[in-house]
C-alpha positions as MATLAB code, in Angstrom:
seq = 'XXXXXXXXXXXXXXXXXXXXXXXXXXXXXXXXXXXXXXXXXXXXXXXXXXXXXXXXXXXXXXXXXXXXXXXXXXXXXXXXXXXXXXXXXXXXXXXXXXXXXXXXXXXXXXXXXXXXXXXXXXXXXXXXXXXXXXXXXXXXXXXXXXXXXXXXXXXXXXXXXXXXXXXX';
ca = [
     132.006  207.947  124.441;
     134.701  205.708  122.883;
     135.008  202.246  123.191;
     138.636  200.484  123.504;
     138.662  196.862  122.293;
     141.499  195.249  124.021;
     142.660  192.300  121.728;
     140.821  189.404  124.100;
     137.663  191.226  124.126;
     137.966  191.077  120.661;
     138.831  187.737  119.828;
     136.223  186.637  122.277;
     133.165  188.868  120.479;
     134.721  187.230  117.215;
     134.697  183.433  118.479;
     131.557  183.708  120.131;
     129.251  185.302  117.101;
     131.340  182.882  114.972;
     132.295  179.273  117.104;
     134.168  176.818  115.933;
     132.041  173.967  113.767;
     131.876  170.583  115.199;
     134.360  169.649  112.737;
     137.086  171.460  114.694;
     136.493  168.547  117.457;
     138.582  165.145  117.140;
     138.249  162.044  119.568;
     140.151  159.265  119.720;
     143.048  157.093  121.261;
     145.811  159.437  122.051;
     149.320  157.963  121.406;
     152.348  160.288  122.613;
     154.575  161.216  119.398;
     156.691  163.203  122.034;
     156.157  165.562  124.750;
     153.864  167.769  123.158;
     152.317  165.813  120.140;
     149.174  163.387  120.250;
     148.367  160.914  117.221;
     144.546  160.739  118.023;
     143.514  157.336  116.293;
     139.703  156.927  115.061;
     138.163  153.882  113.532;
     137.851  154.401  109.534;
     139.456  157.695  110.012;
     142.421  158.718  108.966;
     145.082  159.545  111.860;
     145.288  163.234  112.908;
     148.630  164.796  114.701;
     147.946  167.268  117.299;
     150.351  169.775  118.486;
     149.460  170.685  122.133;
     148.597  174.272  122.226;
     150.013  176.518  124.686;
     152.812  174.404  125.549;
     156.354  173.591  124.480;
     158.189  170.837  125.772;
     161.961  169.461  124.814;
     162.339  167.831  121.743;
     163.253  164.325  121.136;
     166.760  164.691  120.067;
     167.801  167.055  123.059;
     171.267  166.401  123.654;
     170.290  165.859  127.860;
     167.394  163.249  126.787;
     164.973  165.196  128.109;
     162.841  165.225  124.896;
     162.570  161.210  125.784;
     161.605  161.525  129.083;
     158.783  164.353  128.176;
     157.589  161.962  125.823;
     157.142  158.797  128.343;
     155.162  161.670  130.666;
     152.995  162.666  128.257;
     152.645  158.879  127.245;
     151.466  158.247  131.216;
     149.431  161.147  131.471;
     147.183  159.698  127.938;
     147.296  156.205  129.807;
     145.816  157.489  133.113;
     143.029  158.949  130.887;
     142.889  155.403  129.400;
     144.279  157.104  126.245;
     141.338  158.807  124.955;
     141.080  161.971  124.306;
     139.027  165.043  122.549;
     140.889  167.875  121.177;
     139.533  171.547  120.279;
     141.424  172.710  117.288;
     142.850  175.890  117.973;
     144.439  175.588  114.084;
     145.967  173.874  110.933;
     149.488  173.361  110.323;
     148.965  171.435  107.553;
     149.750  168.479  106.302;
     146.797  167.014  108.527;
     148.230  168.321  111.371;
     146.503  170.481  114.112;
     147.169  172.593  117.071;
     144.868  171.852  120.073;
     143.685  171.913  123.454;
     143.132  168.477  124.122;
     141.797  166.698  127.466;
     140.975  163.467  128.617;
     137.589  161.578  128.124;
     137.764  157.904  129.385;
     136.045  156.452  132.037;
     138.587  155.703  134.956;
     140.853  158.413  134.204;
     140.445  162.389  135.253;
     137.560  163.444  132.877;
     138.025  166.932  131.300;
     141.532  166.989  132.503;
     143.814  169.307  130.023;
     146.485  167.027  128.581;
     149.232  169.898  128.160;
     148.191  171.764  131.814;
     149.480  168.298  133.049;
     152.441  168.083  131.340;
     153.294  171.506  133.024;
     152.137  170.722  136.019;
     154.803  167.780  135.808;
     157.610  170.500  134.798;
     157.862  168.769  131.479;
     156.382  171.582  129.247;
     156.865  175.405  129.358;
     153.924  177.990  129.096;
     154.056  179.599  125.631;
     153.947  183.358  126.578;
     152.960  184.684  123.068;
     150.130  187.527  123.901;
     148.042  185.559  120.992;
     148.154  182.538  122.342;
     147.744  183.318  125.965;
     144.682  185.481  124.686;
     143.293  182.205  122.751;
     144.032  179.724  125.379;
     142.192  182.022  127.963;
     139.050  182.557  125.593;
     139.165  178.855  124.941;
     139.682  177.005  128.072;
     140.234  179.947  130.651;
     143.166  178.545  131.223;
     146.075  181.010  130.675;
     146.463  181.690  134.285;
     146.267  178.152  135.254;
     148.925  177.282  132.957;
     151.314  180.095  134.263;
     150.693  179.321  137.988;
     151.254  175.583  137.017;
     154.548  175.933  135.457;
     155.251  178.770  138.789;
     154.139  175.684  140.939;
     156.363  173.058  138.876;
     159.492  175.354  139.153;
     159.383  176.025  142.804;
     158.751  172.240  143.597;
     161.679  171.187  141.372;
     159.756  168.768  138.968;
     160.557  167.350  135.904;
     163.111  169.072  134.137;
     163.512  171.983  136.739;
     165.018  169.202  139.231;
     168.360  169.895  137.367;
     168.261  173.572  136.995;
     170.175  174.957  139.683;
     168.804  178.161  141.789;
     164.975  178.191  140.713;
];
């Protein structure tokens, strides 16, 4: 009998004989760079920029402004944590930057609470629909779902950017 690997299946048999080393963790004070990069600050570390994974969100020099106002969301959402924050890399980008699936770790905030599923829940970020991505999002949070039926949820209720999109 033949056995069909679907590409999930497989990346989750690979990650789990081989998981990510501790190293692939970072903690620290999250600072918003805009609406879908961290700078996660550590004492006698050197800074580290973290690229949300999963998630796009306007850029800063969007012609609407909506890059700015992404920015201040993702800026409340770290501050509501108490802006700290532990990320999973997902991957380098170089430079010292990372892609990640960071959530929330302070005491008064939401712990565990996914930094970039909020920024979709707030209609500020888009679900990145690349089958790779998806695939790693769902083998590393379970999440991929989630995501989609948050930005569903966002577009139906009209929040954050899709206020001004007519006929969602």
């Amino acid at each position: 009998m033949r056995y069909l690997l679907t590409l999930p299946t497989l990346l989750f048999v690979l990650l789990a004989v081989h998981p990510a080393p501790a190293s692939d963790i970072v903690t620290g004070r999250a600072t918003a760079l805009d609406g879908m990069t961290i700078v996660l600050s550590t004492p006698g570390q050197v800074d580290t920029q973290v690229r949300l994974w999963g998630v796009e969100a306007p850029a800063l020099g969007d012609s609407n402004g909506d890059g700015w106002f992404a920015r201040a969301v993702l800026d409340d959402i770290l501050a509501r944590g108490g802006h700290m924050a532990t990320c999973n890399i997902v991957d380098r980008l170089g430079s010292g930057r990372v892609r990640a699936v960071c959530t929330l770790n302070a005491p008064g905030g939401t712990p565990g609470r996914d930094v970039g599923l909020a920024m979709i829940e707030a209609g500020w970020a888009l679900f990145i629909r690349d089958f790779r991505q998806e695939a790693e999002i769902r083998l590393r949070t379970g999440s991929a779902q989630q995501y989609e039926q948050a930005e569903q949820a966002a577009r139906r209720a009209r929040r954050g950017r899709w206020a001004r999109m007519p006929g969602n």
